[in-house]
DOTI-556247 format. One record per residue (C-alpha): residue in three letters; y, z, x. Coordinates in pm, 1 decimal. Layout:
<node><rest>ALA</rest><y>Y</y><z>Z</z><x>X</x></node>
...
This chain:
<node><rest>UNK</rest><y>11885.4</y><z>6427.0</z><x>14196.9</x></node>
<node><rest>UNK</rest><y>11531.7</y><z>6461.3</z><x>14168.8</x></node>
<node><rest>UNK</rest><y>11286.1</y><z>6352.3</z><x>13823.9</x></node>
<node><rest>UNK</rest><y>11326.2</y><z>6612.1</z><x>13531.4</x></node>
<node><rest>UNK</rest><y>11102.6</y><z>6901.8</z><x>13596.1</x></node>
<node><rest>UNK</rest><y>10781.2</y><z>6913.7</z><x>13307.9</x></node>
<node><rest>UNK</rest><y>10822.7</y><z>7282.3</z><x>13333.2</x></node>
<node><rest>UNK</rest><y>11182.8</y><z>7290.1</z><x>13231.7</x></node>
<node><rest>UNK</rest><y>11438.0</y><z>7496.2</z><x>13382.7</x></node>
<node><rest>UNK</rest><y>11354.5</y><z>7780.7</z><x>13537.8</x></node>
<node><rest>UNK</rest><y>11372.7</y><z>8133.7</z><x>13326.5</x></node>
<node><rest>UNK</rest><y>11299.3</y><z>8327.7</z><x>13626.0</x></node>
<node><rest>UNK</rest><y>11472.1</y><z>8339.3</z><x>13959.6</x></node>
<node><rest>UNK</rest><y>11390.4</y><z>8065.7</z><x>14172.2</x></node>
<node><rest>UNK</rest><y>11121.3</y><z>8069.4</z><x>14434.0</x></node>
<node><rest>UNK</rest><y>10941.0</y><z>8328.7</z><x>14208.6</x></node>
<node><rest>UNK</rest><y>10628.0</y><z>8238.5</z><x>13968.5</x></node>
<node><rest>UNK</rest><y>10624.7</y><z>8317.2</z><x>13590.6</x></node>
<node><rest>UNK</rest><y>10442.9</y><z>8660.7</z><x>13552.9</x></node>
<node><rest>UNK</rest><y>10344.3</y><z>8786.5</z><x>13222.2</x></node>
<node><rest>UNK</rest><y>10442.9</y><z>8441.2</z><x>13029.2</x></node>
<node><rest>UNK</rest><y>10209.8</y><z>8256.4</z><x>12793.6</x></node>
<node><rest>UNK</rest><y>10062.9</y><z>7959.7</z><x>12922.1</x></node>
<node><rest>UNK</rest><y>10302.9</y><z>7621.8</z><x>12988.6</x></node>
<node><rest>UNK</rest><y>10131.4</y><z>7294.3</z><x>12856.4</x></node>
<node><rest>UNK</rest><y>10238.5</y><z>6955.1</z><x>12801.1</x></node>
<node><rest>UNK</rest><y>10133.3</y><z>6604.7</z><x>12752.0</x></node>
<node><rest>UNK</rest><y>10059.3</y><z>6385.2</z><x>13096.8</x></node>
<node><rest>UNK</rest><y>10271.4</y><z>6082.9</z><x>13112.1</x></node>
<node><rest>UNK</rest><y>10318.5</y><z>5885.1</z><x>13444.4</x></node>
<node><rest>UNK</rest><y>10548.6</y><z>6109.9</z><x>13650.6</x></node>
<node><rest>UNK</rest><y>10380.8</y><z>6397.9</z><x>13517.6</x></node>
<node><rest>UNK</rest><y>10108.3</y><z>6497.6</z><x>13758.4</x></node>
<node><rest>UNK</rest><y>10346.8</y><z>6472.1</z><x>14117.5</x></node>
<node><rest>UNK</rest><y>10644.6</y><z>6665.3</z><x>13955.3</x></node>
<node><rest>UNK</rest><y>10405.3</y><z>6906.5</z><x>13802.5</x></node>
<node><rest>UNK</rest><y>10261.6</y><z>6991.8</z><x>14109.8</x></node>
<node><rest>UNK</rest><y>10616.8</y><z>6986.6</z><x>14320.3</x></node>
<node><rest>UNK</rest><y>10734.8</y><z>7257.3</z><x>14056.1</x></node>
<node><rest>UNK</rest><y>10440.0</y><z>7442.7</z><x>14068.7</x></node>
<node><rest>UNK</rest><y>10486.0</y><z>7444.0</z><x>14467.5</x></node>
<node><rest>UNK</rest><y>10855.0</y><z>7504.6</z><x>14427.6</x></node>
<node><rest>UNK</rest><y>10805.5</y><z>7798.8</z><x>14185.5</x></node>
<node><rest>UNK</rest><y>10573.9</y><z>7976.0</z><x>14429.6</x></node>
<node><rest>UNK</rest><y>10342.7</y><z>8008.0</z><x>14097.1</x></node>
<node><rest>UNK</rest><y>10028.0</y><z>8176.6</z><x>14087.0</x></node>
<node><rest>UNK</rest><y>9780.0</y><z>8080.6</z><x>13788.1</x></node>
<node><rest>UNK</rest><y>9518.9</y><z>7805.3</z><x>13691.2</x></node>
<node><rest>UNK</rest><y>9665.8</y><z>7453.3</z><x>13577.9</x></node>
<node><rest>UNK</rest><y>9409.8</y><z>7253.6</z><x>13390.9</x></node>
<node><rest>UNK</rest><y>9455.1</y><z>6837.3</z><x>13370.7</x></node>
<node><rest>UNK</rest><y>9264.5</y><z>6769.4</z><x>13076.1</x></node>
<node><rest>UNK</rest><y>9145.0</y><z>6432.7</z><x>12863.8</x></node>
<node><rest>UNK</rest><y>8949.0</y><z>6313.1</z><x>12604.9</x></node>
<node><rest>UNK</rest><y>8605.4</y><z>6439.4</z><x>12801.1</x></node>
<node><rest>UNK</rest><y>8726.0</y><z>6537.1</z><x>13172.2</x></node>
<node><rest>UNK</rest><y>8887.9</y><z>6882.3</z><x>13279.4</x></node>
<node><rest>UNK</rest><y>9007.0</y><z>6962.6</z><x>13617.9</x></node>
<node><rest>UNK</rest><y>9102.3</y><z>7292.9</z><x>13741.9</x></node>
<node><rest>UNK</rest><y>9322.6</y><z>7376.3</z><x>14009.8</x></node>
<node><rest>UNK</rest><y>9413.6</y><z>7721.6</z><x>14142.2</x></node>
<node><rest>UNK</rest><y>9766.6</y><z>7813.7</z><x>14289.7</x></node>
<node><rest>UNK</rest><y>9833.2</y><z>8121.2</z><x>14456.6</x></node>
<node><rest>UNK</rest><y>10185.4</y><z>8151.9</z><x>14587.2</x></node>
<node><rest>UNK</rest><y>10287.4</y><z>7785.7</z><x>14503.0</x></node>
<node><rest>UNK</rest><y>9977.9</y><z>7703.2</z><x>14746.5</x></node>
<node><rest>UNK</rest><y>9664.2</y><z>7500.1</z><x>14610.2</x></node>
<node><rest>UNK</rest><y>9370.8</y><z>7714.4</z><x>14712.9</x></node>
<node><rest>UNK</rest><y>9066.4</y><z>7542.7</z><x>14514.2</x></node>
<node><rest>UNK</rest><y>8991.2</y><z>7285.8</z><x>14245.2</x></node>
<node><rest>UNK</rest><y>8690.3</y><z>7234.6</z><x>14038.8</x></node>
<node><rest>UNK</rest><y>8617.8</y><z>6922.7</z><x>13775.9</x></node>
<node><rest>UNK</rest><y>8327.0</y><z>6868.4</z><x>13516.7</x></node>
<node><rest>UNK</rest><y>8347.4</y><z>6496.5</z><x>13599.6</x></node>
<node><rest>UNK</rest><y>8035.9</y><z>6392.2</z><x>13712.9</x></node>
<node><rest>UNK</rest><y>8177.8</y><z>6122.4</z><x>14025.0</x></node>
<node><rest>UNK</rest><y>8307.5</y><z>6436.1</z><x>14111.1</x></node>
<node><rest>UNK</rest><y>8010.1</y><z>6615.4</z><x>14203.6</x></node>
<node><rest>UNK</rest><y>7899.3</y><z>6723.4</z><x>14530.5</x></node>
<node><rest>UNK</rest><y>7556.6</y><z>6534.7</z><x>14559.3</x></node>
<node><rest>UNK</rest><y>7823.4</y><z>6231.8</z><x>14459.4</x></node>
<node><rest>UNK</rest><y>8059.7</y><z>6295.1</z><x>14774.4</x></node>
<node><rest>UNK</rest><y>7795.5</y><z>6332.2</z><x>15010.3</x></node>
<node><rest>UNK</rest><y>7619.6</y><z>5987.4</z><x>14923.9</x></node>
<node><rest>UNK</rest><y>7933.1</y><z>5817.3</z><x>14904.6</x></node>
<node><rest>UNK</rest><y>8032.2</y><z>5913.4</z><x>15264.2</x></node>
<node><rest>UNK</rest><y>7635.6</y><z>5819.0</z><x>15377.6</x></node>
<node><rest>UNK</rest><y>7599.4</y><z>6195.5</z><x>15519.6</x></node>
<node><rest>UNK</rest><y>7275.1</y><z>6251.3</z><x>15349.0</x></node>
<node><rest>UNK</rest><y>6995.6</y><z>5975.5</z><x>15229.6</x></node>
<node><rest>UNK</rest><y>6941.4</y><z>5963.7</z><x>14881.7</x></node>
<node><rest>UNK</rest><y>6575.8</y><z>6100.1</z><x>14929.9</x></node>
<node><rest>UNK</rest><y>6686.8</y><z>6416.1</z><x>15047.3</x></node>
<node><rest>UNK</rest><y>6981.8</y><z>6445.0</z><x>14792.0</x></node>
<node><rest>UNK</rest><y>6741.4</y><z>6382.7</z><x>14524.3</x></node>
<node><rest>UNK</rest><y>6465.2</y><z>6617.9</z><x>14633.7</x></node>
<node><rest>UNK</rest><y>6753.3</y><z>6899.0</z><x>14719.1</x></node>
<node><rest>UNK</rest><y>6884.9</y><z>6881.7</z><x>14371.5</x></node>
<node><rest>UNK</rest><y>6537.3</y><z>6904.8</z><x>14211.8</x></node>
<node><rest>UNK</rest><y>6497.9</y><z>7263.9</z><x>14384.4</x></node>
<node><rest>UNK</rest><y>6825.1</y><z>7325.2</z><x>14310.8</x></node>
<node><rest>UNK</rest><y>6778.0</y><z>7286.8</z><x>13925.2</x></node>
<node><rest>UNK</rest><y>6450.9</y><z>7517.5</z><x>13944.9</x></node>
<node><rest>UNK</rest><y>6583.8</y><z>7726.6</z><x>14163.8</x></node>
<node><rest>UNK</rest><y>6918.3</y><z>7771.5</z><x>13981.2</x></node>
<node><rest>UNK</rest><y>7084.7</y><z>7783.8</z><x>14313.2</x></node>
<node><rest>UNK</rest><y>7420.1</y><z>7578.8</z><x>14414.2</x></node>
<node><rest>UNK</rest><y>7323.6</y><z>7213.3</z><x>14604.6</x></node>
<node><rest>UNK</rest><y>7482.5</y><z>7304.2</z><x>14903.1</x></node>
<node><rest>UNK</rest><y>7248.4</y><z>7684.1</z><x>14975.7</x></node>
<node><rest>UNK</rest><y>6948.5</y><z>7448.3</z><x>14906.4</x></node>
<node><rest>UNK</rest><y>7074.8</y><z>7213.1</z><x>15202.0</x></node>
<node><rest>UNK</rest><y>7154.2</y><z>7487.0</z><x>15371.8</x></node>
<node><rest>UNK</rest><y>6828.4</y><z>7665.6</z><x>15351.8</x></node>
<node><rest>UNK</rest><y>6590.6</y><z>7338.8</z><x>15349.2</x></node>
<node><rest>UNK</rest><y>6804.8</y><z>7260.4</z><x>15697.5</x></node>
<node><rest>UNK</rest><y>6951.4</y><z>6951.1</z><x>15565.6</x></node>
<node><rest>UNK</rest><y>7274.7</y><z>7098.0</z><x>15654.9</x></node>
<node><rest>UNK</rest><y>7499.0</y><z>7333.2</z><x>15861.1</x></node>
<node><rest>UNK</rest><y>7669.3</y><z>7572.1</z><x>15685.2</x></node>
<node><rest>UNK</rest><y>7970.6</y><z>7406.6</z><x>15884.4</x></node>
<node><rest>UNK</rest><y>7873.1</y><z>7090.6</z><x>15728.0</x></node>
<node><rest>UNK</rest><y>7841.8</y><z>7219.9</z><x>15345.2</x></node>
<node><rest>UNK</rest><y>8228.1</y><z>7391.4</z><x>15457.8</x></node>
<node><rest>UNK</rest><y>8364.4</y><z>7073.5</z><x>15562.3</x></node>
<node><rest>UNK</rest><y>8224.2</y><z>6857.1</z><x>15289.5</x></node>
<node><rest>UNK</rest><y>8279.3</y><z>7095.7</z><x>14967.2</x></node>
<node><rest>UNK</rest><y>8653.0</y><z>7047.1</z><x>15137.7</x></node>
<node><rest>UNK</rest><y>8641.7</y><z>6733.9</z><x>15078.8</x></node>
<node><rest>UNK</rest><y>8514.0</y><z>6735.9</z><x>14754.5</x></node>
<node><rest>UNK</rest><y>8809.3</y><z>6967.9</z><x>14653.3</x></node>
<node><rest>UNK</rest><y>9057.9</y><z>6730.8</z><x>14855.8</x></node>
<node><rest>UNK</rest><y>8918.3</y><z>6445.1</z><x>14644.1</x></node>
<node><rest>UNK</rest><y>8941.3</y><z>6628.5</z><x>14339.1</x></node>
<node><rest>UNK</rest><y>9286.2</y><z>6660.6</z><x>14379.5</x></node>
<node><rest>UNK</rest><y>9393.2</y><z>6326.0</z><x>14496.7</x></node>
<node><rest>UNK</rest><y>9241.6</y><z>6182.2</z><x>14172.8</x></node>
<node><rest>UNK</rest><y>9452.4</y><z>6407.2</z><x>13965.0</x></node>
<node><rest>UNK</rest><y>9727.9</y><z>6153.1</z><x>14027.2</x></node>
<node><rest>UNK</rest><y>9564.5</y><z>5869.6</z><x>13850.7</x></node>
<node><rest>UNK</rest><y>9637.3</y><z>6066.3</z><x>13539.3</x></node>
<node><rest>UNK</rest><y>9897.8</y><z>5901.0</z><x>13316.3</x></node>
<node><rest>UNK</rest><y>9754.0</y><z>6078.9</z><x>13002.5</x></node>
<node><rest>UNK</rest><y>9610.4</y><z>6352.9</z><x>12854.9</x></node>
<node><rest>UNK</rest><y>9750.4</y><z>6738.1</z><x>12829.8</x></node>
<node><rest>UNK</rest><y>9835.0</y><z>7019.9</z><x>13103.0</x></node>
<node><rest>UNK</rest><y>9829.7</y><z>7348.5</z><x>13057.5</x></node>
<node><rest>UNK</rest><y>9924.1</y><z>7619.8</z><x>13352.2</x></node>
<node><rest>UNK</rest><y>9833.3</y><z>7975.2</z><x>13250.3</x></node>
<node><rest>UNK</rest><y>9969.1</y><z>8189.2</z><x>13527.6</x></node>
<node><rest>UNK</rest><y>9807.3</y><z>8492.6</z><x>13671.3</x></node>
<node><rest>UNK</rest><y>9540.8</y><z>8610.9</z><x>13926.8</x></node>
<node><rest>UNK</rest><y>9327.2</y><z>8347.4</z><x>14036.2</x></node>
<node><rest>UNK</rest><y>9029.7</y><z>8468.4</z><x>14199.5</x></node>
<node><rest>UNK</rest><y>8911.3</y><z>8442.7</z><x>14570.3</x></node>
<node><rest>UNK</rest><y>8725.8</y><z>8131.6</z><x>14701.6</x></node>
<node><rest>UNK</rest><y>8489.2</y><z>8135.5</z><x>14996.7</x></node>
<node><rest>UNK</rest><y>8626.8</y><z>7822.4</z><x>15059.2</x></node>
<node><rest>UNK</rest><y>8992.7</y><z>7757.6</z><x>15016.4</x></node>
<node><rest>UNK</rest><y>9228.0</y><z>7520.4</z><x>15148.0</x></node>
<node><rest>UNK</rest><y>9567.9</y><z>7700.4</z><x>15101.5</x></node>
<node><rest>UNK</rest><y>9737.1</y><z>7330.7</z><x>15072.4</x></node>
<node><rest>UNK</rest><y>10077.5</y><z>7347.9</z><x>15056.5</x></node>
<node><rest>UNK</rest><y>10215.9</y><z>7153.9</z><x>14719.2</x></node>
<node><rest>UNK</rest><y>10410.4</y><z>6949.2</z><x>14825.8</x></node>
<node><rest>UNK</rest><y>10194.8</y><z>6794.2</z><x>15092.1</x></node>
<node><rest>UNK</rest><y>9918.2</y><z>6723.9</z><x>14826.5</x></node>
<node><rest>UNK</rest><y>10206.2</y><z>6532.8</z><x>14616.6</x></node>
<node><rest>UNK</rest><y>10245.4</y><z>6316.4</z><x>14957.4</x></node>
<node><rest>UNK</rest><y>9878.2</y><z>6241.0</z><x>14985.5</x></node>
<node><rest>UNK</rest><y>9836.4</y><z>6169.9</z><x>14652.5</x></node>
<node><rest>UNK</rest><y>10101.1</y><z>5975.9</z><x>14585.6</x></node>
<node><rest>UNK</rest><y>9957.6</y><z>5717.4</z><x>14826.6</x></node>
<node><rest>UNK</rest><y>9670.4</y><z>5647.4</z><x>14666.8</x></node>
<node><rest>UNK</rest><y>9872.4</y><z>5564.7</z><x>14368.8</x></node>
<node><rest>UNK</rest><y>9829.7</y><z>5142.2</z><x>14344.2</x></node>
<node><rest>UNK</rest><y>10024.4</y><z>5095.7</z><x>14046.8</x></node>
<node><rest>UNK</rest><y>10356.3</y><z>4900.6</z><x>14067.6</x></node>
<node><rest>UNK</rest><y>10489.1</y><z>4917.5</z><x>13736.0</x></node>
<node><rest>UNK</rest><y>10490.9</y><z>5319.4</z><x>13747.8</x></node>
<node><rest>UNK</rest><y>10645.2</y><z>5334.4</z><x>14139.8</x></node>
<node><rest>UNK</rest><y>10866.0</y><z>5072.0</z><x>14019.7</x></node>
<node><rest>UNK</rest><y>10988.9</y><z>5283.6</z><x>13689.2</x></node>
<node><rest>UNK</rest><y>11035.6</y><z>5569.7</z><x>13900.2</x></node>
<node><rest>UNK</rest><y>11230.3</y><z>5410.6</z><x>14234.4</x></node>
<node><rest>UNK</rest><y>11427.3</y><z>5161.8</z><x>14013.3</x></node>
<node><rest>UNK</rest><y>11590.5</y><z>4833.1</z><x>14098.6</x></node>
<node><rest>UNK</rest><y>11670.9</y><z>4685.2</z><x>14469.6</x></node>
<node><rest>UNK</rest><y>12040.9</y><z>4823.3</z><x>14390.8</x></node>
<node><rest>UNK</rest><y>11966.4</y><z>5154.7</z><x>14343.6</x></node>
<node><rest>UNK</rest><y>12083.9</y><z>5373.1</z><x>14608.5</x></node>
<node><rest>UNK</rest><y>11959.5</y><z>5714.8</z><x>14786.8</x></node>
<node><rest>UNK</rest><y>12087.2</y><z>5973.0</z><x>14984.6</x></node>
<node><rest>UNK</rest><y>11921.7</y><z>6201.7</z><x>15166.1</x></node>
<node><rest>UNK</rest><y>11962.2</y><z>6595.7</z><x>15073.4</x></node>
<node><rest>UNK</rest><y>12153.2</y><z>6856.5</z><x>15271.2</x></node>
<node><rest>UNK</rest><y>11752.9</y><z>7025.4</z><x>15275.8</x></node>
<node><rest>UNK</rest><y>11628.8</y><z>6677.2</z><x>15406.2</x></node>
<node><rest>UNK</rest><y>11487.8</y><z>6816.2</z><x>15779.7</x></node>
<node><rest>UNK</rest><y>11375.0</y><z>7122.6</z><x>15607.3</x></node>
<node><rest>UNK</rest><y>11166.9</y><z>6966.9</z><x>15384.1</x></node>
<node><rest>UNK</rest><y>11000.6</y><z>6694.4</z><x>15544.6</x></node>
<node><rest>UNK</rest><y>10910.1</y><z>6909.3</z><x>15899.0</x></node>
<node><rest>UNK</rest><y>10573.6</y><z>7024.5</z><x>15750.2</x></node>
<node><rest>UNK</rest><y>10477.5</y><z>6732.3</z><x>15533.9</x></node>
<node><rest>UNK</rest><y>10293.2</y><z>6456.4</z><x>15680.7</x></node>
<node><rest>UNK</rest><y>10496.1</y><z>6208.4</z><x>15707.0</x></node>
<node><rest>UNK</rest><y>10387.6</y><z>5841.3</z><x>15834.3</x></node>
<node><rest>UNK</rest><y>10630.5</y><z>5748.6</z><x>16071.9</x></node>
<node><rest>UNK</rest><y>10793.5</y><z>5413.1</z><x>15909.8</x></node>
<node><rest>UNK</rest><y>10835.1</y><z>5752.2</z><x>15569.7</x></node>
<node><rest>UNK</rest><y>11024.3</y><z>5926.0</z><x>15880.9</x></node>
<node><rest>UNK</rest><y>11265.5</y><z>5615.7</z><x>15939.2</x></node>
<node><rest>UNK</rest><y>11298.7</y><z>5607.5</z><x>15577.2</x></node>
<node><rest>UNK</rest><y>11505.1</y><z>5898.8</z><x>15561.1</x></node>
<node><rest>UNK</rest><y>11701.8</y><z>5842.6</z><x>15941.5</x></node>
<node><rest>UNK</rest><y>11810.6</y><z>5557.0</z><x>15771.3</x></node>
<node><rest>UNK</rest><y>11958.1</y><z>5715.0</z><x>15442.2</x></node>
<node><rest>UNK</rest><y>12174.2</y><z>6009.3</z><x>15600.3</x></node>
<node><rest>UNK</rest><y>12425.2</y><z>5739.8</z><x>15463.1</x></node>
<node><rest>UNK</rest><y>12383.4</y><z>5584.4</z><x>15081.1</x></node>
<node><rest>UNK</rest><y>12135.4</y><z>5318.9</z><x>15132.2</x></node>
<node><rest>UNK</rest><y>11992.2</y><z>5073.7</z><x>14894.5</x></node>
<node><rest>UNK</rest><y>11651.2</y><z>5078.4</z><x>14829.0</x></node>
<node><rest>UNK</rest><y>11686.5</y><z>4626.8</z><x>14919.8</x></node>
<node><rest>UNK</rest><y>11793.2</y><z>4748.4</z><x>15238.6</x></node>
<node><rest>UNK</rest><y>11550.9</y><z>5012.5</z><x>15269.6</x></node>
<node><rest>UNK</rest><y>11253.3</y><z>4718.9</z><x>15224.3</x></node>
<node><rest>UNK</rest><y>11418.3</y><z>4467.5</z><x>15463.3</x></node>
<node><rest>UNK</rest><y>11483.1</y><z>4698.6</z><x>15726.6</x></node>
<node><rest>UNK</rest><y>11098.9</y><z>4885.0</z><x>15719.0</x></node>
<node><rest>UNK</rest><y>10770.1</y><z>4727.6</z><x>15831.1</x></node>
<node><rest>UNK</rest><y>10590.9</y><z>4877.3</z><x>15643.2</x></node>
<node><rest>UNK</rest><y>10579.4</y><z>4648.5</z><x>15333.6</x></node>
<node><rest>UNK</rest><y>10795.1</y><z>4662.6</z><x>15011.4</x></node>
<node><rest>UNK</rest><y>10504.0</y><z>4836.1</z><x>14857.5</x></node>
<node><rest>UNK</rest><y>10484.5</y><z>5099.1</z><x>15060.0</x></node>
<node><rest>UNK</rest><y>10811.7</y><z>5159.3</z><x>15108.1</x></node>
<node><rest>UNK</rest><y>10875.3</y><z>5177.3</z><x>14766.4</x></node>
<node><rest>UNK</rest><y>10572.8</y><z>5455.5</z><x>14673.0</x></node>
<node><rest>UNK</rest><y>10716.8</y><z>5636.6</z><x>14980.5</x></node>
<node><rest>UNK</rest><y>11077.2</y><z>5671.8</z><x>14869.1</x></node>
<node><rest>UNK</rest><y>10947.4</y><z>5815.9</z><x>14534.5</x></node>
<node><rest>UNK</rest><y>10750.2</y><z>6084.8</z><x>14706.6</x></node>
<node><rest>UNK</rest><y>11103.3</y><z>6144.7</z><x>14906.4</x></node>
<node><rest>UNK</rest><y>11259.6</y><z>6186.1</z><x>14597.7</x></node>
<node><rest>UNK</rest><y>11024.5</y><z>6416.7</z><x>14367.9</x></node>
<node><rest>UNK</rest><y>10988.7</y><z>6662.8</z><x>14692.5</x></node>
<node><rest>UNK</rest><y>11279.6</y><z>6657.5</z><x>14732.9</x></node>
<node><rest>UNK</rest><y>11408.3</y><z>6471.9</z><x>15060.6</x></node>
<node><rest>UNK</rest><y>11622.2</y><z>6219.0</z><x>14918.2</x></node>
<node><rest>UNK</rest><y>11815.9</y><z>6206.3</z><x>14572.6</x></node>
<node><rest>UNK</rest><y>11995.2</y><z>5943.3</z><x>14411.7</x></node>
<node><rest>UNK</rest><y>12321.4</y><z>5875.3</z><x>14503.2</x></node>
């Protein structure tokens, strides 16, 4: 059985968003943030969920369970921020482009754009990344508040139309901590199963293939002790892996 879902049972029927409701909010704990988003995903909801703490706030837009575009006022966030971190642009011309840009008014990216720093291919890929990176830090939440108010989100010129449930893959491996994997997976007796849905659900995530083996090896109960001698991937790893099986999912307890 999968982790308790933050948006409760379902008062609609399933595979079909909340329309009309008020806004859902709750408080962010550790498995908040990946079963928020699998719901969201599995709900096929449409609407704005906000991640919020004491000074950050991150939007992210869903459209058919699909994440089409996030923004955050989180400053390491920025654009300007992703492009110096990846060494695509020296700091001189960053600098310079975000001078006009603050006279001018206009975004970063048309000043590139029209001062020939950049493609408008490049400023595509890049503000993809941004929004990529913006979502992948989402999981580092383990407090703070959520609120989803569903309804019309509006159209992007840019929009990744990421399915849910492969951002809660993603994400979930950047996730270092131990003690909250650990919480989640339980001890080296616990055992897992996987789901009648198993192939279905796993064919269009990306799945490493040592996560793949995972779940060959538990179309019989297997304990998670055998499950880390029997992968080469590291205890770690496998671990943070079977957790991602489980909220998406793949594999339940058994």
């Amino acid at each position: 059985m999968s982790a308790a879902s933050p948006l409760g049972a379902p008062a609609h029927p399933p595979g079909r968003a909340p329309e009309g409701t008020e806004p859902l909010r709750g408080e962010i704990q550790s498995r908040t943030i990946p079963n928020l988003l699998h719901d969201l995903a599995a709900r096929r909801a449409t609407g704005v969920l906000t991640v919020a703490g004491r000074t950050v706030r991150k939007l992210v837009e869903f459209r058919v369970g699909r994440v089409q575009f996030a923004t955050s006022n989180d400053r390491d966030d920025r654009f300007n921020q992703i492009l110096l971190k990846a060494g695509v642009v020296p700091v001189k011309q960053v600098l310079r482009a975000l001078e006009i840009a603050l006279a001018t008014r206009d975004r970063l990216g048309e000043v590139m754009v029209r001062s020939k720093i950049m493609t408008p291919a490049d400023i595509d890929k890049w503000v993809r990344v941004q929004v990529r990176e913006i979502l992948i830090s989402l999981f580092e939440r383990t407090t703070g508040s959520w609120t989803f108010a569903p309804g019309p989100v509006p159209a992007e010129s840019i929009s990744l139309d990421l399915p849910g449930d492969v951002l809660v893959i993603e994400g979930l491996r950047r996730i270092g901590s131990w003690a909250r994997i650990y919480e989640e997976v339980g001890g080296l007796n616990a055992e897992y199963l996987a789901t009648s849905r198993a192939d279905e659900i796993s064919a269009p995530l990306p799945l490493l293939p040592g996560e793949k083996r995972l779940l060959e090896m538990c179309r019989t109960p297997t304990a998670l002790g055998e499950m880390c001698e029997a992968s080469d991937m590291g205890d770690f790893h496998v671990c943070r892996s079977v957790w991602g099986l489980l909220i998406v999912g793949a594999l339940m307890k058994s």
